[in-house]
Backbone as numpy.savetxt, mean C-alpha at the origin, in Angstrom:
# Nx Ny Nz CAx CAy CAz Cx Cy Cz
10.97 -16.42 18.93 10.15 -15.23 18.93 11.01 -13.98 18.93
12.31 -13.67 19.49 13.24 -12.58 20.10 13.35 -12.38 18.07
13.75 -13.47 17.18 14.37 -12.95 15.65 13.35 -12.09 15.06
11.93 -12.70 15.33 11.17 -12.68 14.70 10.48 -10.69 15.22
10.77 -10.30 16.35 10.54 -9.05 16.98 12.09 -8.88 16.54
13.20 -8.99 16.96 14.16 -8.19 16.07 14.44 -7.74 14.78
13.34 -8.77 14.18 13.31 -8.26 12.33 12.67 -7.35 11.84
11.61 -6.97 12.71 10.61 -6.63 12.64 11.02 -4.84 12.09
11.30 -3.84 12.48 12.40 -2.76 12.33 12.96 -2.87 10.82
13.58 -4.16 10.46 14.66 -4.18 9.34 13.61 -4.25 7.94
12.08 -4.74 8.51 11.00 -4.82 7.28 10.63 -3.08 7.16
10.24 -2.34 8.20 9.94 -1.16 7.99 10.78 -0.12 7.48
12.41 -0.17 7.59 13.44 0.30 6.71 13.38 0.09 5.94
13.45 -1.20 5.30 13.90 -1.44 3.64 12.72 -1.24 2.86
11.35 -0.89 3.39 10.00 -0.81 3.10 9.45 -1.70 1.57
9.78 -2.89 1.68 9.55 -3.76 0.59 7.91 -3.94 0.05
7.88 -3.51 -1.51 6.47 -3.65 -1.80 5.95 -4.48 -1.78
6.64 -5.46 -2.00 5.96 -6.96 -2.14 5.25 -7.45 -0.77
6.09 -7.25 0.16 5.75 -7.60 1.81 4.79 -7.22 1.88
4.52 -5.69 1.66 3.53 -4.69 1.82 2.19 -5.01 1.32
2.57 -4.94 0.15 1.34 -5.57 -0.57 0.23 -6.68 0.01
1.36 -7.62 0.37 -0.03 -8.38 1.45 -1.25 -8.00 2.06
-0.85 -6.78 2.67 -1.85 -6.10 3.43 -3.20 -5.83 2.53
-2.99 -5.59 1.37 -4.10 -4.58 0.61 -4.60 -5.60 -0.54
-4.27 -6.90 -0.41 -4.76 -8.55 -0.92 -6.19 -8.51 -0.68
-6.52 -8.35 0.84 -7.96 -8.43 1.42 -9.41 -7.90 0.71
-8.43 -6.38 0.31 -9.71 -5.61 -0.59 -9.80 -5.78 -1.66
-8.57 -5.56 -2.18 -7.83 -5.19 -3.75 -7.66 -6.84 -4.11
-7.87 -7.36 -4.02 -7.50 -8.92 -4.34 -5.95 -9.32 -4.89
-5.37 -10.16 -4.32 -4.41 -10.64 -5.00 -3.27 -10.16 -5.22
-3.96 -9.83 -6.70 -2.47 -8.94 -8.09 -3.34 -7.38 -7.82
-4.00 -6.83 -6.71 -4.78 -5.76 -6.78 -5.91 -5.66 -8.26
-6.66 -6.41 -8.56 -7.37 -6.51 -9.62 -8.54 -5.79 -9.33
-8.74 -5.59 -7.09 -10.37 -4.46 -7.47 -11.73 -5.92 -7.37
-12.60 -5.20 -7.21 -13.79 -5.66 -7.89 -14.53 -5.56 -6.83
-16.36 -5.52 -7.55 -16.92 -5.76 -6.20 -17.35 -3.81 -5.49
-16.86 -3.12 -6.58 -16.62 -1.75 -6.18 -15.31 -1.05 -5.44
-14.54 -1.90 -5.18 -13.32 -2.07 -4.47 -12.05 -1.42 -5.99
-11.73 -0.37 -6.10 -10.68 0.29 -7.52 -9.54 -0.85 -7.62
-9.75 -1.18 -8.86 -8.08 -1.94 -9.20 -7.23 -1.03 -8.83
-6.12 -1.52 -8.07 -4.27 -0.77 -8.31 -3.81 -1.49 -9.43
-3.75 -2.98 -9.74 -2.64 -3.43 -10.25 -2.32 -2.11 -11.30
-0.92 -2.56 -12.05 -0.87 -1.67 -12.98 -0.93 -0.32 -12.55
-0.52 0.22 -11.65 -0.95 1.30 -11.56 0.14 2.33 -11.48
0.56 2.46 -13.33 1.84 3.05 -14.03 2.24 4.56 -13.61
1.46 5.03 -12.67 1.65 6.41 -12.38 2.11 6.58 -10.87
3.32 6.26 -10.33 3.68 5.90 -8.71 3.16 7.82 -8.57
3.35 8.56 -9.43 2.97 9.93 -8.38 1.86 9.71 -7.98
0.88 9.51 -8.77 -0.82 9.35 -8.32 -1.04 8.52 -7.38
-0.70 7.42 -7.37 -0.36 6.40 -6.14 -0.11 7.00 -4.85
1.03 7.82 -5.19 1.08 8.18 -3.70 0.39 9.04 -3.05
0.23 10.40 -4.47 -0.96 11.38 -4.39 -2.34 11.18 -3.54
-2.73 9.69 -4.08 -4.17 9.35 -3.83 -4.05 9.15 -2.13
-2.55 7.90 -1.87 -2.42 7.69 -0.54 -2.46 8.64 0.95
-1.31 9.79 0.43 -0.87 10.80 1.13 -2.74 11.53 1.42
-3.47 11.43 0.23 -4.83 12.61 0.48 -5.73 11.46 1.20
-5.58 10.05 1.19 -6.80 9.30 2.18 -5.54 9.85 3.58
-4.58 9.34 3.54 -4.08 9.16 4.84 -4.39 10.60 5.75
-4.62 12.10 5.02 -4.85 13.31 5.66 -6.07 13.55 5.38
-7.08 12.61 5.16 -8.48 13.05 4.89 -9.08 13.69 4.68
-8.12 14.16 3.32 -8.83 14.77 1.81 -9.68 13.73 1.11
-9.53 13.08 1.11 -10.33 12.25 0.18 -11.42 11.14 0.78
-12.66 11.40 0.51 -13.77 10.53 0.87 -13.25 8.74 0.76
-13.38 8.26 1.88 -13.83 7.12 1.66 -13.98 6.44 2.64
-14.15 4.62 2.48 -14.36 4.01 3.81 -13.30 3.77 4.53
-12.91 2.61 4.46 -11.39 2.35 5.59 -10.21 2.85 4.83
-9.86 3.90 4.34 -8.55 4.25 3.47 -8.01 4.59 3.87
-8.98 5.82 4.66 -8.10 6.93 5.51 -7.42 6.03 6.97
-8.26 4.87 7.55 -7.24 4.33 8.48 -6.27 3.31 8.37
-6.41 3.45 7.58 -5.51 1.89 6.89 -4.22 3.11 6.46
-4.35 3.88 5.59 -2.76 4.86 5.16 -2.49 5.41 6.50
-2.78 5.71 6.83 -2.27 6.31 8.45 -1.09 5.05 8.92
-1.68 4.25 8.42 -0.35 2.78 9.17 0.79 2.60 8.01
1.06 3.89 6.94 2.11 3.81 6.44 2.89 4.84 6.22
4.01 4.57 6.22 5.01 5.74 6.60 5.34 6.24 5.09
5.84 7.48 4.30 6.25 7.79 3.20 7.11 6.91 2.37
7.66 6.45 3.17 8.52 4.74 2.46 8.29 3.84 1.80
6.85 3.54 2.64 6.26 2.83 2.15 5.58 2.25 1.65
4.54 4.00 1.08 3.99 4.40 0.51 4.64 4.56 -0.91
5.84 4.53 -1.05 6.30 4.78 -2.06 6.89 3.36 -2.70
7.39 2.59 -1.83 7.57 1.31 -2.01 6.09 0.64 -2.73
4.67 0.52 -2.30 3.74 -0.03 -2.53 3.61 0.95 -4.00
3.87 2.03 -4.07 3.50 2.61 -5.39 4.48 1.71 -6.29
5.93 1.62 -6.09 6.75 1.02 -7.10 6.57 -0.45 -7.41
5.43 -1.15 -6.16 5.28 -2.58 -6.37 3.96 -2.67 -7.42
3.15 -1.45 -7.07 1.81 -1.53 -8.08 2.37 -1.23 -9.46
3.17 -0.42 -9.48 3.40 -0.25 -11.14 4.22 -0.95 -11.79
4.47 -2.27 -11.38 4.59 -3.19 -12.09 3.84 -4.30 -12.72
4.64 -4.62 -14.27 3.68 -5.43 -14.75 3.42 -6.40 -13.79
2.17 -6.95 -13.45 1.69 -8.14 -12.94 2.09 -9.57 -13.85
């Protein structure tokens, strides 16, 4: 348990999209495909807008349901990390 809490730090530095991504599987399905009323990310070739969209749920500019508390649990890192993991081809 002690590696597994000492690693823990070295994931939020290197802010890996892929890791990240897990999190946003639940709504966004998967490869982020959406559906259901839920917006596709995959593909989502524009990391400024990505983050644009993130940065305005996380300061609640922007209407919606759980967005605004869910970005609040990410730091600019890794916000930017999840943008560079969405804009890749799937």
């Amino acid at each position: 348990m002690v590696l597994l809490l000492a690693g823990s730090p070295a994931i939020a530095e290197t802010a890996d999209g892929a890791l990240l991504a897990g999190a946003c599987q639940g709504c966004h399905g998967v490869s982020g495909e959406g559906g259901h009323g839920i917006p596709s990310i995959r593909q989502m070739h524009d990391r400024q807008q990505f983050v644009a969209l993130m940065r305005a749920f996380r300061a609640n500019e922007r209407p919606n349901t759980v967005m605004g508390r869910i970005s609040r649990g990410y730091t600019d890192a890794e916000i930017a990390a999840l943008a560079a993991h969405f804009a890749k081809p799937q």
